[in-house]
N, C-alpha and C positions, 0 to 999 in steps of 0.2 A: 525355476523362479519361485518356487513355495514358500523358501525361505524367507523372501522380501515381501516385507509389509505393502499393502494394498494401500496406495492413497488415495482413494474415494473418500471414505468416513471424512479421514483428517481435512479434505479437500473441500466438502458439504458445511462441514462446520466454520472451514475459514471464510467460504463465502457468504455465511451466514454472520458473523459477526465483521464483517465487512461490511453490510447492509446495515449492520448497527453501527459500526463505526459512524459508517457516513451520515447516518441521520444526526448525530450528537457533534457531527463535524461541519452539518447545514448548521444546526444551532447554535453552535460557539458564532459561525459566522455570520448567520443572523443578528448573535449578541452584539458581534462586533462594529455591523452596522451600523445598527439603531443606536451605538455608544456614537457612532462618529456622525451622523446627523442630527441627533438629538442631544447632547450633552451639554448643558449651560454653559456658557463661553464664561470663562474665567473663575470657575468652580474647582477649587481645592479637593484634588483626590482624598488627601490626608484629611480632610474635615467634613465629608462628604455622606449628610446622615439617610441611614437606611431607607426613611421615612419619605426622601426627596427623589426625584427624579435622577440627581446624579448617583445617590447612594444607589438604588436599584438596578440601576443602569450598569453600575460597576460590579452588583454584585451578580448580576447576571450573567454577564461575561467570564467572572471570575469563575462559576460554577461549574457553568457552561465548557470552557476551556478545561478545566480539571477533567470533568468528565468523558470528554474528548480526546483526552491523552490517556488515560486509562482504557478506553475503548479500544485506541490504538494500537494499546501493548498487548492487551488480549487477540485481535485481530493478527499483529506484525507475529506473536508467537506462533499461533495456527498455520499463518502462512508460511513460517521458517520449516514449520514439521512438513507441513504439505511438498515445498521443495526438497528436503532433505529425502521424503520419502521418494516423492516421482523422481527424481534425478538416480536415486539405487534404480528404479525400475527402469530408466533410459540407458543408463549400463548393460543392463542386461540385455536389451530389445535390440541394442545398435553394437558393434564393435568397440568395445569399451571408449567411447568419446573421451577427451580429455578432462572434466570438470568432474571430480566428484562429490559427493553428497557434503561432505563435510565444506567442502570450498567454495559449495552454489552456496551455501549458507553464511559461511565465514565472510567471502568478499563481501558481503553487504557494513561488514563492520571494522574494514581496513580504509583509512582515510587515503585519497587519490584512488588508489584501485575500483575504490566504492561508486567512484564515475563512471566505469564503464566493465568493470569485470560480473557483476550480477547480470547484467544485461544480456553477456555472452553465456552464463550457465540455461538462461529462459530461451535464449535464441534456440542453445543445440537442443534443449529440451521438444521446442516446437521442431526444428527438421527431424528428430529422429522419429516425434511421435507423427509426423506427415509421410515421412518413409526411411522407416530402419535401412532396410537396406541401401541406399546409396542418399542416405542422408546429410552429407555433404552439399547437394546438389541442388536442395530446396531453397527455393529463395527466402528470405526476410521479409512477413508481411510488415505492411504500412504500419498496420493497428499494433506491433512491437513498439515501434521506434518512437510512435506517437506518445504507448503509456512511458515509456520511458525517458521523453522529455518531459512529461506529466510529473512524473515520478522526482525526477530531478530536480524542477521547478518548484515543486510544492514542501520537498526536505531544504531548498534553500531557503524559502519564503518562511518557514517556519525557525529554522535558526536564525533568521533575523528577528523575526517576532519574540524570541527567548529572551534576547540579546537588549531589546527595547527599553529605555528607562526614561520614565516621567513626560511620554510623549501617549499621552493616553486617543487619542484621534488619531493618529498617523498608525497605531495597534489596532485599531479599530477597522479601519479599513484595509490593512492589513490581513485581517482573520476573517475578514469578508471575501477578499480577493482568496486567503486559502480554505475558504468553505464551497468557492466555485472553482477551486483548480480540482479539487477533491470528489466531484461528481463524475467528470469522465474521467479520472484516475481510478476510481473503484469501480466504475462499469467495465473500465476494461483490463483491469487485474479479473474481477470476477468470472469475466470471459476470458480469460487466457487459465485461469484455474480452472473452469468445466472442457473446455477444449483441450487441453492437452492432459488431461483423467479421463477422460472420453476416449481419446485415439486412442492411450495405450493400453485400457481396459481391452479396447479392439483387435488388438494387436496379440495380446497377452494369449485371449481366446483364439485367436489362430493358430499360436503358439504350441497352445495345449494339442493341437490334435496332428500335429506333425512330428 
């Protein structure tokens, strides 16, 4: 197993910019609130000057959201290497499982598969790093199924928010509701990235001396 890269590092850093994500992903959602209870009722986006409360308001949000989707594509890449790497390492540890690295990665950007096939590369990843050897047999904790209706809810909640046009309140609350779907989705990504780099570190080391 020398040959395969060690996902610790890559796994450190994704939960690290994960922690950044999410703070700039409270912020968008905070922007979004204070746009939907404080915005002058019948205030023209389009004419809407910086100097005013609606101008601020919108350019906050505006920032704020940019910001936020940047942070995310720096996060979402980290997290891509992070699975590409542990899923090589879950090959190795368990009977060749069926997912591999290249396809825990890929299924996230196949539309329909995208619903349920990521899910199952994270699933085998936690049985095998709970017990290689008859890793089949381990059951599916709650705390999966839960990020991953998280998970779900928050990529659909956000394509609609893209999708949004000239309903500046109804975005608003909107990016609110996806600034609090985005708190326990990234606490428990970040805990399924240190748990299962953890077990197979564990594992790895046993490894070596047999």
């Amino acid at each position: 197993m020398d040959e395969i890269r060690d996902p610790g590092p890559i796994g450190r850093q994704a939960v690290i910019w994960t922690w950044i994500w999410l703070a700039g992903e409270i912020g968008s959602g905070s922007a979004g609130l204070a746009l939907a209870l404080f915005y002058p009722p019948g205030a023209d986006p389009g004419d809407a000057d910086p100097s005013t409360l609606a101008g601020r308001l919108l350019a906050a949000m505006g920032i704020l959201t940019v910001v936020s989707f940047l942070l995310f594509v720096v996060a979402a890449v980290l997290s891509c290497i992070w699975i590409f790497r542990m899923t090589a390492v879950k090959r190795a540890l368990a009977n060749a499982p069926s997912m591999t690295p290249g396809w825990a990665v890929g299924w996230f950007f196949i539309p329909i598969a995208n619903l349920f096939k990521p899910f199952d590369g994270i699933r085998e990843a936690w049985q095998v790093a709970a017990g290689a050897g008859d890793w089949p047999s381990v059951p599916t904790p709650m705390l999966l199924r839960v990020w991953w209706a998280l998970w779900l809810g928050w990529t659909i909640l956000d394509n609609i928010i893209a999708r949004i046009e000239n309903a500046l309140i109804e975005t608003g609350w909107l990016l609110a509701l996806s600034g609090a779907i985005a708190v326990p989705l990234a606490i428990l990504w970040m805990r399924i990235v240190r748990h299962i780099t953890a077990a197979q570190a564990i594992q790895r080391d046993a490894t070596a001396f047999l």
